[in-house]
LOBA-795830 format. One line per 2 residues: for each residue x, y, z of N, C-alpha, C, O. Coordinates in nm, 4 decimals, decimal comma. Layout:
# residues N
X/Y/Z/X/Y/Z/X/Y/Z/X/Y/Z | ...
//
This chain:
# residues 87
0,0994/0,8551/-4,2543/0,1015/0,7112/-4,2391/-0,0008/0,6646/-4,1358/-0,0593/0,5600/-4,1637 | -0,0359/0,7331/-4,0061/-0,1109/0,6920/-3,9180/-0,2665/0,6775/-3,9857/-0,3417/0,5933/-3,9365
-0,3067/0,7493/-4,0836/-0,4091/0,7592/-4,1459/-0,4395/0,6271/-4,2196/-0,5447/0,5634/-4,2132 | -0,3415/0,6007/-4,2826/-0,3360/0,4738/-4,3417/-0,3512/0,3190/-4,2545/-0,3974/0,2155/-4,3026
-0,3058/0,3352/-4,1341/-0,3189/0,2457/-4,0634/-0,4436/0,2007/-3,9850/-0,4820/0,0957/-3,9335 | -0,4984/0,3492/-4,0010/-0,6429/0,3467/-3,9334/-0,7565/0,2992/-4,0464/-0,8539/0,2325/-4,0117
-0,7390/0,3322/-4,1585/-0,8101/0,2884/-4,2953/-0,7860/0,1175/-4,2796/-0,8810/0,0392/-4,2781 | -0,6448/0,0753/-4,2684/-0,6672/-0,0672/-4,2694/-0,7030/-0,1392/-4,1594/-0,7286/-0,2596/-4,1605
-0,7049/-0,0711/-4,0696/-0,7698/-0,1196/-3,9058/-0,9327/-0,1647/-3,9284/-0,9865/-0,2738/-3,9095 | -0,9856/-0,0428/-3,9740/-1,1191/-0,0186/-4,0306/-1,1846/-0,1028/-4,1240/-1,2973/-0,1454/-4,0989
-1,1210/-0,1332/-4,2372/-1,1308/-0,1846/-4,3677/-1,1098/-0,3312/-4,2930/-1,2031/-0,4034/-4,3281 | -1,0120/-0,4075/-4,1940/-1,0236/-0,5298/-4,1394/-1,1626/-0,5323/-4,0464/-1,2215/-0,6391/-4,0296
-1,1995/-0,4376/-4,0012/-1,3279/-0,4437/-3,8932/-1,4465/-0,4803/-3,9698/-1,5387/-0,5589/-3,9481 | -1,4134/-0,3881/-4,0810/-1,5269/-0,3963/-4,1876/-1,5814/-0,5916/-4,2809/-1,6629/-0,6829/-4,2937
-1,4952/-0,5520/-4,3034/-1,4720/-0,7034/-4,3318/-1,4609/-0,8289/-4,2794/-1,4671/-0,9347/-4,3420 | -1,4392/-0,8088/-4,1265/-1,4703/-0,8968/-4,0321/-1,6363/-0,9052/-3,9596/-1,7001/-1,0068/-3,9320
-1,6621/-0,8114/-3,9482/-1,8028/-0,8257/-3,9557/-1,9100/-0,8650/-4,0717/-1,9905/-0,9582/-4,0727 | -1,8906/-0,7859/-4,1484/-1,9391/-0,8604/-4,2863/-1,9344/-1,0341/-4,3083/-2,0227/-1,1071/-4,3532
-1,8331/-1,0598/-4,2718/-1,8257/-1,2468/-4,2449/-1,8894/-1,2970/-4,1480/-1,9347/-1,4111/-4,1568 | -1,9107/-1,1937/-3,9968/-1,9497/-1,2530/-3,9011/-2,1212/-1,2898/-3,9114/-2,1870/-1,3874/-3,8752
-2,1566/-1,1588/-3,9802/-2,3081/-1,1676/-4,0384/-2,3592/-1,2830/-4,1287/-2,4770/-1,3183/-4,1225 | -2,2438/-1,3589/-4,2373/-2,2323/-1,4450/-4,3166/-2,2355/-1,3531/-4,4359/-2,3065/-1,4098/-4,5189
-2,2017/-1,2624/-4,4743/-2,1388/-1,2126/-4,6237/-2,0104/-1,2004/-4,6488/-1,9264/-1,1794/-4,5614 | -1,9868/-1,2124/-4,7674/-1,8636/-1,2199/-4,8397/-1,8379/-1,1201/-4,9378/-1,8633/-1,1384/-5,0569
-1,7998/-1,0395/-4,9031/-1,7655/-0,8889/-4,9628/-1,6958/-0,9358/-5,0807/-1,7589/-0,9237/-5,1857 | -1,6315/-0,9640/-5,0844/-1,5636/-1,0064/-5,2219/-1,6349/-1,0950/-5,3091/-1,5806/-1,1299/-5,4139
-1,7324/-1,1299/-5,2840/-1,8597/-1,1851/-5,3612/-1,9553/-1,0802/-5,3773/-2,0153/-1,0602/-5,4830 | -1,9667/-1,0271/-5,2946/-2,1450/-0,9211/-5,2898/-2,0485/-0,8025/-5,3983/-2,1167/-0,7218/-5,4615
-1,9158/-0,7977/-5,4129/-1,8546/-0,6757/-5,5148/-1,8819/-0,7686/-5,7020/-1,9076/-0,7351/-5,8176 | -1,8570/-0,8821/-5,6305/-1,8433/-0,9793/-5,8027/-1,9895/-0,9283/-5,8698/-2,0125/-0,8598/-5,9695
-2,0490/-0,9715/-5,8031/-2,1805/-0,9884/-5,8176/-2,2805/-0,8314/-5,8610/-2,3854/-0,8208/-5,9245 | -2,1973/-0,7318/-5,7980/-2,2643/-0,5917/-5,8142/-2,3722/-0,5784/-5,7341/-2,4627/-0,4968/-5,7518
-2,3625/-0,6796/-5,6209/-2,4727/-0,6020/-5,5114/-2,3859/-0,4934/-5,4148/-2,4224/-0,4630/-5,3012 | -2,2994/-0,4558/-5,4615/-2,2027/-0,3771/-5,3812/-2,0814/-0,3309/-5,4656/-2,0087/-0,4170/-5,5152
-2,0640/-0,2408/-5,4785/-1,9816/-0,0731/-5,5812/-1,8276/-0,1197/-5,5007/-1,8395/-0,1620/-5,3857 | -1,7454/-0,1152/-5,5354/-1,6223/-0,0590/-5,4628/-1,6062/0,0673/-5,4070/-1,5305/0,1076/-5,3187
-1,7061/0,1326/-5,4862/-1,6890/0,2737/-5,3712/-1,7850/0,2292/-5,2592/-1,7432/0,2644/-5,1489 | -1,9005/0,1624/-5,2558/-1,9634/0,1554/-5,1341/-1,8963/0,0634/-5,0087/-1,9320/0,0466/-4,8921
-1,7787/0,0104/-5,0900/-1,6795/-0,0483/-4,9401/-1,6054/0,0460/-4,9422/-1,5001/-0,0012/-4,8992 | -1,5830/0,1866/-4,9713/-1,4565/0,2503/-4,9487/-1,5392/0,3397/-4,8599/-1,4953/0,3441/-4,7450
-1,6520/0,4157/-4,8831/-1,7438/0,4722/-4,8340/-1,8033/0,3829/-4,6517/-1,8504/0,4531/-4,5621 | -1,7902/0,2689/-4,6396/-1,8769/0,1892/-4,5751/-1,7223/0,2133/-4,4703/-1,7418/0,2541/-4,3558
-1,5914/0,1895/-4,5106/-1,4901/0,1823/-4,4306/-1,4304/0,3732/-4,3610/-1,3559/0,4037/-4,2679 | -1,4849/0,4331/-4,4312/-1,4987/0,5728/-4,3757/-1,5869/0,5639/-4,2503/-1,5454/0,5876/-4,1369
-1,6923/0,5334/-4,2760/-1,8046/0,5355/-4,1630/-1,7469/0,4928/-4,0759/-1,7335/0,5572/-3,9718 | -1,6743/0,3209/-4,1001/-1,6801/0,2757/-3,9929/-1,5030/0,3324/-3,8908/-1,4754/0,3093/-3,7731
-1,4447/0,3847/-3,9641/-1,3114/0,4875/-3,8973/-1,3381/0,5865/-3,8480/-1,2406/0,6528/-3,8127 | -1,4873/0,6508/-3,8184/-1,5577/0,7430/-3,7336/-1,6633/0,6772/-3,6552/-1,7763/0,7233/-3,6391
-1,6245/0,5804/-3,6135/-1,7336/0,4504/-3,5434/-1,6786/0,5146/-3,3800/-1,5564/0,5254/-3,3694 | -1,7454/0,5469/-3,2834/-1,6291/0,5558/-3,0882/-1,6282/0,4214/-3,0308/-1,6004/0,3987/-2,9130
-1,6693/0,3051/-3,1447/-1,6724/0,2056/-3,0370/-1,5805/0,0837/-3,1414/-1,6269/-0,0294/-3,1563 | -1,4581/0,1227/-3,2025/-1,3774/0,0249/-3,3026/-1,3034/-0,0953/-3,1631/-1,2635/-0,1957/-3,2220
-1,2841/-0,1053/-3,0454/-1,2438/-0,1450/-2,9193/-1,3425/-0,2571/-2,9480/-1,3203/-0,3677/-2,9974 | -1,4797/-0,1927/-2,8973/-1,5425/-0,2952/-2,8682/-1,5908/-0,3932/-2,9955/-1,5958/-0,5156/-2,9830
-1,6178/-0,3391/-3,0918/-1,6377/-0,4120/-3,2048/-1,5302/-0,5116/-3,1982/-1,5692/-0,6202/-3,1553 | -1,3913/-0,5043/-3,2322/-1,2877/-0,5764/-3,2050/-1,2575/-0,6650/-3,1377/-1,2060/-0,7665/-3,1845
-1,2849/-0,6466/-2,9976/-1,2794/-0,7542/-2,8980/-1,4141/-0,8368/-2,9640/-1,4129/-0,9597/-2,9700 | -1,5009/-0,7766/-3,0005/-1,6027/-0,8743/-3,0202/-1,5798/-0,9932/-3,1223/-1,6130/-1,1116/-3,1156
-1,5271/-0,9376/-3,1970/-1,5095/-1,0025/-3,3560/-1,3877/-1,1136/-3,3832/-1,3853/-1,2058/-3,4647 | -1,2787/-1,0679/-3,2769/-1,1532/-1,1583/-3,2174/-1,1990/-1,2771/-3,1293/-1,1310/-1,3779/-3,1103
-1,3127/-1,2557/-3,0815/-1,3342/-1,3949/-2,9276/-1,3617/-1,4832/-3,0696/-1,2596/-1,4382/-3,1216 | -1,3975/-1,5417/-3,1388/-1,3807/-1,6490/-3,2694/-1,5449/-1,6613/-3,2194/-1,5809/-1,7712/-3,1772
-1,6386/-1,5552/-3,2239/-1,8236/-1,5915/-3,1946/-1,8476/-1,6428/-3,3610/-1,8027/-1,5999/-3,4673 | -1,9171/-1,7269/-3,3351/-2,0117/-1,7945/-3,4447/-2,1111/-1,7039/-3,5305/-2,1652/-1,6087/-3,4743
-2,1333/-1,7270/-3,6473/-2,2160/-1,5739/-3,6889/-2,3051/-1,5637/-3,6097/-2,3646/-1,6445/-3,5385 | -2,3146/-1,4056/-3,6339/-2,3989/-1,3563/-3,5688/-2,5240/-1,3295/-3,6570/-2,5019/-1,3534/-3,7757
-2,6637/-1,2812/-3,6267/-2,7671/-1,2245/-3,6879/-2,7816/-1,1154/-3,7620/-2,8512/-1,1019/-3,8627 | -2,6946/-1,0167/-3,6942/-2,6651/-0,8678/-3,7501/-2,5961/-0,7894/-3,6913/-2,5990/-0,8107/-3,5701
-2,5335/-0,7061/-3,7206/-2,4362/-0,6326/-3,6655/-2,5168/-0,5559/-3,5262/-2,6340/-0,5305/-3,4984 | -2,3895/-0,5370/-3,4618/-2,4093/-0,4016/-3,3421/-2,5022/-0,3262/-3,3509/-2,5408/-0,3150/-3,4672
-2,5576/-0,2673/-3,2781/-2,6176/-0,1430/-3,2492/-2,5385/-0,0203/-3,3164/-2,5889/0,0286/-3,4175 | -2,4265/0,0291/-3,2709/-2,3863/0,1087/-3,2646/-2,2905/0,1142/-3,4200/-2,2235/0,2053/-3,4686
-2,3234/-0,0449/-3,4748/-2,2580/-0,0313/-3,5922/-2,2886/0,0660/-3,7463/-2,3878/0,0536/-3,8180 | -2,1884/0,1484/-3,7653/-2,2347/0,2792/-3,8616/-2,2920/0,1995/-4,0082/-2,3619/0,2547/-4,0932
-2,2423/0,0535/-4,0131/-2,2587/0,0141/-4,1668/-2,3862/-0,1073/-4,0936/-2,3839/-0,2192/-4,1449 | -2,4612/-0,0903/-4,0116/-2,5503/-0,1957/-3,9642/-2,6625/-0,2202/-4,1022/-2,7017/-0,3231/-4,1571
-2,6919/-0,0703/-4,1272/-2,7887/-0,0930/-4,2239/-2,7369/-0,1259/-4,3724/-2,8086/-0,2061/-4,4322 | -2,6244/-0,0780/-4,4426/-2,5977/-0,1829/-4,5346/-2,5649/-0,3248/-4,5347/-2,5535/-0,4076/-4,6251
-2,5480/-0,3318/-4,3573/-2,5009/-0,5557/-4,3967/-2,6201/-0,5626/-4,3861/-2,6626/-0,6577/-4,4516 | -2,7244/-0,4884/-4,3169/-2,9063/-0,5771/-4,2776/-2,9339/-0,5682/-4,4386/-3,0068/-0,6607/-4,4745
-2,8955/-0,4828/-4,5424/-2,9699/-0,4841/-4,6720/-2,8869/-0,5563/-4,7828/-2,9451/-0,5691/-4,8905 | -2,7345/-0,6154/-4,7714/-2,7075/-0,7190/-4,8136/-2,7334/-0,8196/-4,7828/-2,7498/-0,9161/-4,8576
-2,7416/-0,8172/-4,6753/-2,7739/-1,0083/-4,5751/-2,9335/-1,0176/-4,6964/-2,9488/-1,1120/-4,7738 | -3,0037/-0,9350/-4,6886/-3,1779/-0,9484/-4,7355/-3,1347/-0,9777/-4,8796/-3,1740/-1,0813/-4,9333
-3,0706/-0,9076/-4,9323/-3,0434/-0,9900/-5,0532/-2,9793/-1,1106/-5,0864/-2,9962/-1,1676/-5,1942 | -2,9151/-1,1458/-5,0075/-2,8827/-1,3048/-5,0079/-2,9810/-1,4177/-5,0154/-2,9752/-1,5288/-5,0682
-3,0791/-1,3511/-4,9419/-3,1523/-1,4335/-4,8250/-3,2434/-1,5097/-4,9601/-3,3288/-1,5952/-4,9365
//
């Protein structure tokens, strides 16, 4: 069960950043710029992330989008290559 909790911890981080950048995962999946396995895959990464704390606090203060994810964020380079396809 703890496994599971950490998947949905993850899978909310994931998805909270993805909005913070201005994407909509549940659009970028409609659309097929994005697999369902590449959010299941993207939420692995980010459940081996050492910095899910700070991401969190970040993503909770209610900041206005941001430009692009973290540094240290494991899925930085798939939101920088969805955001480009929006764009």
């Amino acid at each position: 069960m703890r496994q599971y909790a950490i998947l949905k911890t993850h899978a909310a981080l994931f998805d909270d950043m993805s909005r913070a950048v201005g994407l909509d995962l549940p659009e970028e999946a409609v659309s097929g710029r994005l697999q369902f396995d590449e959010i299941s895959e993207a939420v692995l990464r980010c459940s081996r992330c050492a910095h899910p704390t700070d991401c969190a606090a970040q993503l909770s203060g209610g900041m206005a989008e941001i430009s692009a994810a973290p540094d240290y964020c494991r899925n930085r380079d798939l939101l920088d290559f969805l955001k480009e396809e929006t764009v």
